[in-house]
C-alpha positions, 0 to 999 in steps of 0.5 A: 500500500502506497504510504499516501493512502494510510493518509487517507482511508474507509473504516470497515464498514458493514454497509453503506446503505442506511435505513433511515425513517421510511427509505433509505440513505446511501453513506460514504465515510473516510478518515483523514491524517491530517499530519501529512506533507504538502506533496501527498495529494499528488501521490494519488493522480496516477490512480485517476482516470482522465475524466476524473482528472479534468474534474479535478482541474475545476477551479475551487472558485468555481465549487459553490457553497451555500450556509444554512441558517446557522452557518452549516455549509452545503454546496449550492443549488442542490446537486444531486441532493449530496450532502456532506459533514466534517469534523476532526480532533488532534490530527485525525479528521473524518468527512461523511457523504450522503444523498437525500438525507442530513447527515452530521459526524463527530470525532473525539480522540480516546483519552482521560476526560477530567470531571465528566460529571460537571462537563455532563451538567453543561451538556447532558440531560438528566436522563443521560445524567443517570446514566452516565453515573451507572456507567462502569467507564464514565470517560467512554460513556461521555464521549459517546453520548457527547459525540452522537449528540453532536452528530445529530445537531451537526446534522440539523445545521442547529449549531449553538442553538441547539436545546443540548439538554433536551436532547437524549441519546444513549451513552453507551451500546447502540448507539440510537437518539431518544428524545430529539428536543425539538417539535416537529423532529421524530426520534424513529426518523433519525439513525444514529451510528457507531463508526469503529476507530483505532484511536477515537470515538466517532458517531454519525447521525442520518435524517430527514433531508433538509430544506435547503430554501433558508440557505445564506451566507454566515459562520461556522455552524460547527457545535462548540466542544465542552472545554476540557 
């Protein structure tokens, strides 16, 4: 294998076909190290065939974004209804790809997470609260239920604005969304995912495609992560 593409790979995933509310959504995930030279992405050209290479050769100018609401990006005038999401932590991201669904992920390195009892006030329900207090590994515990949540308001393009302690998913096991915080969303409409990482816990979450009409230029919409 090429070292370029240890930069640069799919988890082994089970499917990539997700059933999410009544139909179902295709995924495409990747991870990236960050940590590379400026010469890698040149490593990977000899692998593309002419079309793809002319592809390649469009201007960034001429890929248009367009903002949600709350800044979440997407690219403009709905092509293919694709949908994207990005997220990385330390030297490791990763970028999720769907079509006709929303889609957010979350990345957080494995690591000792000091007082998760006072970060879950700030963040948790009282639901997950409990939980995380029964939990026999609290650290492991917070980070998947503070990833998946984060997945889902990721997804929703709600940012800063979301109700964080109204929302409930599980903490640990499967992951699935319990309570959704908001009118008008459905827990049975939203898949939530374990995604297997070598050294990072990592969720998705797939729903309801979006309304792409309140779309506007703006910031970041990425949640803030709890101060550690």
């Amino acid at each position: 294998m090429s070292a370029a593409l240890r930069n640069i790979r799919r988890p082994n995933l089970p499917t990539t076909s997700i059933r999410v509310g009544t139909s179902y959504a295709s995924l495409d995930l990747w991870y990236v190290d960050l940590d590379v030279s400026a010469e890698t992405p040149g490593c990977f050209s000899h692998w593309l065939s002419d079309d793809e290479l002319d592809r390649l050769g469009c201007p960034p100018a001429a890929v248009r974004l367009a903002y949600g609401r709350n800044g979440k990006p997407m690219l403009a005038g709905g092509r293919g209804h694709l949908e994207f999401n990005l997220a990385h932590c330390g030297g490791d991201a990763v970028i999720a790809l769907t079509e006709c669904a929303a889609i957010g992920v979350d990345i957080e390195l494995l690591r000792p997470v000091p007082d998760v009892e006072s970060l879950a006030r700030l963040v948790f329900s009282e639901v997950e609260r409990r939980e995380l207090e029964l939990a026999p590994d609290p650290v492991s515990a917070f980070l998947n239920g503070w990833t998946r949540k984060e997945a889902y308001v990721k997804a929703l393009g709600l940012g800063l604005t979301a109700p964080l302690t109204e929302i409930i998913v599980s903490l640990s096991g499967t992951a699935a969304l319990l309570s959704t915080g908001l009118r008008g969303q459905s827990a049975s409409d939203w898949r939530l995912l374990n995604v297997p990482h070598p050294r990072a816990v990592v969720a998705v979450a797939l729903g309801p495609h979006p309304d792409s009409t309140g779309a506007t230029s703006g910031e970041s919409g990425e949640p803030r992560r709890p101060s550690r």
